[in-house]
C-alpha positions as CSV (number, residue, x, y, z in Angstrom):
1,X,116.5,92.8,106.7
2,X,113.6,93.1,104.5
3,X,109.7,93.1,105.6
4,X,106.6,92.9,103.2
5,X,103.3,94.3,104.0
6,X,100.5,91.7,103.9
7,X,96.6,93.8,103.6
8,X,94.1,91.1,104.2
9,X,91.3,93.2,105.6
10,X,89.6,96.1,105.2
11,X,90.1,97.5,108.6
12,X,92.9,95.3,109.5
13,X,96.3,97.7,109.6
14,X,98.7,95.9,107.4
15,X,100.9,93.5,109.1
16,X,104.8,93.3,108.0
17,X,106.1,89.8,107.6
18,X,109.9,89.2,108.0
19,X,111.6,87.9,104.9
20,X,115.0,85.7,104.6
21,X,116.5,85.3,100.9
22,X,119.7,83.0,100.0
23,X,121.4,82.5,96.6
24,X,120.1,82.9,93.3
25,X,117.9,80.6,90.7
26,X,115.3,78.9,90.8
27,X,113.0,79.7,93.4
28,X,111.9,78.2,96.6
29,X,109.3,79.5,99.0
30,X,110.0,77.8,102.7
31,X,107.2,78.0,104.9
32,X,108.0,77.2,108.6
33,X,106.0,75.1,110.6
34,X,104.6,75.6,113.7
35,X,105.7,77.4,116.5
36,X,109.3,78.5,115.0
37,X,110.4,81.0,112.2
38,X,112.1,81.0,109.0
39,X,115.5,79.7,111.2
40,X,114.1,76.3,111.4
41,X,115.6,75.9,107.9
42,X,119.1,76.7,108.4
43,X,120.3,73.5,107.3
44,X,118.5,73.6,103.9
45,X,119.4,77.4,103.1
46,X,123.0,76.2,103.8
47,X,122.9,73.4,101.4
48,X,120.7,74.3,98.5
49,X,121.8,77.7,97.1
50,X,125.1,76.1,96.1
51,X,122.7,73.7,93.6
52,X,121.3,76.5,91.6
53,X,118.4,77.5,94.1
54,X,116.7,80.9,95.7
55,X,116.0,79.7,98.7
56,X,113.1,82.4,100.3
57,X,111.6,82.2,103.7
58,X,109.4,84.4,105.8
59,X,108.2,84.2,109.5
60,X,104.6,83.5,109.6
61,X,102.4,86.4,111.2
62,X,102.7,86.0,115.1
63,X,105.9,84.6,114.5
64,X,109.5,85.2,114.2
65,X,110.3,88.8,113.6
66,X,107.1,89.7,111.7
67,X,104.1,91.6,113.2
68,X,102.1,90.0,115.8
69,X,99.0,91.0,115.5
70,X,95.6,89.7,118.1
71,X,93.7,88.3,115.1
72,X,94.3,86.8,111.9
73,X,95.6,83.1,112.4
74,X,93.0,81.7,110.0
75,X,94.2,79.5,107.2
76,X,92.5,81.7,104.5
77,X,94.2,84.7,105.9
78,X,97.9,82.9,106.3
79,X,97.4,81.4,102.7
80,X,96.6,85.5,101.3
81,X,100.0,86.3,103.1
82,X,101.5,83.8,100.9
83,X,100.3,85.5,98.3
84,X,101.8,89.1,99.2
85,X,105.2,87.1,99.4
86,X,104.9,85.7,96.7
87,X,103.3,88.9,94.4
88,X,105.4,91.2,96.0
89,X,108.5,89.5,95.2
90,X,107.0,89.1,91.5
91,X,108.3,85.2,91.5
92,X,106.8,83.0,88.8
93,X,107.7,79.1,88.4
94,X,108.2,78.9,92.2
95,X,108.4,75.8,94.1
96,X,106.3,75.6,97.8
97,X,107.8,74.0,100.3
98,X,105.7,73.9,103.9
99,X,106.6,71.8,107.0
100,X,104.1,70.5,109.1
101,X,101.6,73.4,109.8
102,X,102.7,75.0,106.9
103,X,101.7,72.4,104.4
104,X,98.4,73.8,105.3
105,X,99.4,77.1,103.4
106,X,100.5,75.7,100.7
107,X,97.4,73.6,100.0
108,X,94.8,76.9,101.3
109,X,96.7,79.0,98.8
110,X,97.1,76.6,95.7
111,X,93.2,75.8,95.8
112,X,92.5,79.6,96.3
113,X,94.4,81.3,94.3
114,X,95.5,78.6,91.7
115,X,99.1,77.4,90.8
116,X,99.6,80.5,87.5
117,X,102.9,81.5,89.8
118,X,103.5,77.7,91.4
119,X,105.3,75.0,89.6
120,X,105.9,72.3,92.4
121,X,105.1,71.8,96.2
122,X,106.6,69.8,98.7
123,X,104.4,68.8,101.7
124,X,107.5,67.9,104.6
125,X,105.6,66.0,107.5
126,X,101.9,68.5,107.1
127,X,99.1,68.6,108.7
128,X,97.4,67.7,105.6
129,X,94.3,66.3,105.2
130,X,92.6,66.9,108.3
131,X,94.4,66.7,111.9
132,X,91.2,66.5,114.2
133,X,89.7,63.6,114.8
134,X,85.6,63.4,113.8
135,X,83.4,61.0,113.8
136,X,83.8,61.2,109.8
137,X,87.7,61.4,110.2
138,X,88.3,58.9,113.1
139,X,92.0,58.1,112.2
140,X,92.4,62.1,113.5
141,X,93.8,63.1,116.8
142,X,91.1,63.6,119.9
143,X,90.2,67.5,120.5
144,X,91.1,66.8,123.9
145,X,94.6,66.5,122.9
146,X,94.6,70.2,121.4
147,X,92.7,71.5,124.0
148,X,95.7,70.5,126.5
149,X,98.2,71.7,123.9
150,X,96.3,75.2,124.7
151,X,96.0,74.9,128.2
152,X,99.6,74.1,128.8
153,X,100.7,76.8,126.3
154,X,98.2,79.7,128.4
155,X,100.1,78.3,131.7
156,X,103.8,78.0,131.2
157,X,104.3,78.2,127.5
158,X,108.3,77.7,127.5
159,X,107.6,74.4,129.7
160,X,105.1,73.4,127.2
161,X,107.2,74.3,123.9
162,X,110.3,72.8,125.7
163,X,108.7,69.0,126.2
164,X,107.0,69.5,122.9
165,X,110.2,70.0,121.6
166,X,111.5,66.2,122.5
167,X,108.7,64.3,120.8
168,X,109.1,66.9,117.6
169,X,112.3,65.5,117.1
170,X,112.3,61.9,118.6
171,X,114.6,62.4,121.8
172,X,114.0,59.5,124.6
173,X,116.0,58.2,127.4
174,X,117.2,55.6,125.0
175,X,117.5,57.8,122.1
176,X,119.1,61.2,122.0
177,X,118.2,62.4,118.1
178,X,119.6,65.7,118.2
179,X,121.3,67.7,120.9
180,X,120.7,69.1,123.8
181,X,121.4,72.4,122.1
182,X,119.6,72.2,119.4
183,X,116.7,71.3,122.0
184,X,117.5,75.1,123.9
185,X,117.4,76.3,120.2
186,X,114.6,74.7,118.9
187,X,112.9,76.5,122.4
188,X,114.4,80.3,121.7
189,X,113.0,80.3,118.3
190,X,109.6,78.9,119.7
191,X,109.3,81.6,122.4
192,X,109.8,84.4,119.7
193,X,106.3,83.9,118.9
194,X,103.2,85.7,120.3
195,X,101.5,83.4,123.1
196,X,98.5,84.8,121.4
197,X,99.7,83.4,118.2
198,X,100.9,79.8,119.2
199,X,97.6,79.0,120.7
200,X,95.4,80.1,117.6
201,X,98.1,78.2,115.5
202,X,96.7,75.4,117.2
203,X,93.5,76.0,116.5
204,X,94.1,76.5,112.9
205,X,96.5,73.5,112.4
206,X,94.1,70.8,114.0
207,X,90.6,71.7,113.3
208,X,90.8,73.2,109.6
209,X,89.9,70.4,107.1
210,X,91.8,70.3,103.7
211,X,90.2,67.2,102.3
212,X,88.3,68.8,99.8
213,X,91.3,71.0,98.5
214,X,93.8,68.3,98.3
215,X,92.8,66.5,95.3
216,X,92.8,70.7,93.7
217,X,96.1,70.6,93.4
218,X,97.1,70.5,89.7
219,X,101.2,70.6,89.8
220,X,103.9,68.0,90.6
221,X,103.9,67.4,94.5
222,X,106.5,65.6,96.7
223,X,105.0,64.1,99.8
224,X,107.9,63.5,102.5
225,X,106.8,62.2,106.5
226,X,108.9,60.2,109.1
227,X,107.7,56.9,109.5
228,X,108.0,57.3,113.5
229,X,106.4,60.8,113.8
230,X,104.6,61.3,116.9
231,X,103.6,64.6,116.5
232,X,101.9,64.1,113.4
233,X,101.4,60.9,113.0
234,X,101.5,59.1,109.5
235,X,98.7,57.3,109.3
236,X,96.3,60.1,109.5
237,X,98.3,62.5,107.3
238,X,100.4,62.0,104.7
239,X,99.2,58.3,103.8
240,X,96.1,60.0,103.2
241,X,97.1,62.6,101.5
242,X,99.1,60.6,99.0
243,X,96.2,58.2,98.5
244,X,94.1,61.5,97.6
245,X,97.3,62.9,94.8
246,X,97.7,58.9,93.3
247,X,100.5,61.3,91.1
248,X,102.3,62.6,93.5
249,X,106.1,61.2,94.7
250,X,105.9,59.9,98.6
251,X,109.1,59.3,100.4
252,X,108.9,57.5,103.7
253,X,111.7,58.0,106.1
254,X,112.6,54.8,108.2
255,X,112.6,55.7,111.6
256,X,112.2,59.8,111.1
257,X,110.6,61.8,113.5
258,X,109.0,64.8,113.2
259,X,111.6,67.4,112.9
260,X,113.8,65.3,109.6
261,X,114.9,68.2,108.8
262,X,117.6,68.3,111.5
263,X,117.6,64.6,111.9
264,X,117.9,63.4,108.3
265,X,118.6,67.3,106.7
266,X,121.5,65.3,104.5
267,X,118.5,63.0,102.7
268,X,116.0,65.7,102.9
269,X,118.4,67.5,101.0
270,X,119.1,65.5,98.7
271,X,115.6,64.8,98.0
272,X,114.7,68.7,97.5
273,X,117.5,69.2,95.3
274,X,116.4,66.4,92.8
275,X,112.7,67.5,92.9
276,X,113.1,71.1,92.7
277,X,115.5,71.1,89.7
278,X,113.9,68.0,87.6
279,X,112.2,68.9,84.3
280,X,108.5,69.8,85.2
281,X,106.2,67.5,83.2
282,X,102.5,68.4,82.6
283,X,100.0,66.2,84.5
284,X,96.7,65.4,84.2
285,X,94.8,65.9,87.4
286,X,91.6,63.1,86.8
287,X,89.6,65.0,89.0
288,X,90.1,68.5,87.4
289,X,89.6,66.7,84.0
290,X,86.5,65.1,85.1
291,X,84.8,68.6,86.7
292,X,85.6,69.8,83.2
């Protein structure tokens, strides 16, 4: 087991973040979404070593088997413990990879800190651009929405997390996506969190606006979202997104729901594989050019 300390204030005590390494290459930071840990990605750290490839994880603060501290669910400070993953493990040329929530990181950190260490980043199914709905961002989802997410989460949070958990991965009466167990795991990984740190999450994941950051980003991206996601849905995420990164690569998936990467983790793979380990060719961000 290893833990890296994370100082992102002043008086804040440092809070230890759990780390997960497999294989050896190239590497790959995996950033969970929200509310599990690093073990969401089981299926790709089984996979993607034996192509040449350092898979890295940690559990988000709150989250997992890090710290759970009472404050600090922000995007800015989420994004600066990135960063002490990232510095402290001394990677260069790394690849980002965040799900959902965590595509948030990935774009908070990239337009904060730049991309010196960052070669690529994969947004999986994010957040990104903007979640809540506005009267300038009416294709967002109503706060009302969130504010039941809360309210549920305050009053039974493993009834909550456990229906949550059939629209993350597109389970129906008609339509049983994955199993029943990987429903009861799905749940065990979910209440590992801080109920103090699933409800800020959800603060953070639906009323922090990336717009203006997106459009920063000044390495190769790979945009993937299910087609049929209904926790995030596709029309005010990642078809945004891409039409804001004209350069980037976006991959539909037919039918996908939120949680592809149990339901189609054999394309997902595939996908990452080809991505990570393609030649990296300079681009020219217009937008960059033009502020220059």
């Amino acid at each position: 087991m290893k833990f890296i300390e994370s100082k992102t204030g002043i008086t804040e005590e440092p809070v230890k973040l759990f780390v997960h390494e497999v294989g050896e290459g190239k590497p790959v930071i995996f950033i969970s979404g929200w509310p599990l840990s690093h073990e969401m990605w089981e299926y790709q750290f089984n996979v993607l070593p034996k192509h040449g490839i350092r898979c890295i994880s940690y559990d988000r603060r709150g989250f997992g088997k890090s710290d759970k501290p009472w404050n600090g669910y922000d995007y800015d400070t989420l994004a600066a413990d990135l960063k002490a993953v990232i510095e402290e493990l001394d990677l260069t040329d790394v690849t980002l990879v965040g799900f959902s929530m965590g595509g948030g990181e990935v774009v908070r950190y990239l337009s904060t800190y730049g991309s010196d260490r960052v070669s690529k980043a994969v947004l999986i199914s994010t957040v990104v651009p903007y979640m809540l709905q506005t009267d300038d961002n009416p294709e967002g989802v109503p706060q009302s929405i969130f504010d039941k997410f809360v309210k549920d989460a305050e009053e039974d949070r493993p009834k909550f997390l456990a229906g949550f958990a059939k629209d993350f991965y597109g389970n129906s009466l008609l339509n049983n996506a994955v199993s029943d167990e990987i429903l009861q795991w799905h749940s065990i990984l979910s209440l590992q969190a801080s109920g103090r740190a699933t409800t800020q999450c959800i603060r953070s994941f639906s009323a922090t606006d990336f717009r203006n950051e997106v459009s920063l980003l000044d390495v190769p991206v790979l945009i993937i979202h299910g087609e049929s996601d209904k926790t995030v849905p596709i029309a005010a995420s990642s078809d945004r997104t891409s039409d804001m990164l004209p350069g980037a690569e976006y991959i539909i998936y037919e039918g996908a729901p939120h949680g592809l990467f149990i339901t189609h983790k054999e394309r997902l793979n595939e996908n990452l594989v080809q991505f990570i380990n393609q030649e990296v060719v300079t681009i020219s961000n217009p937008y960059t050019d033009i502020a220059s």
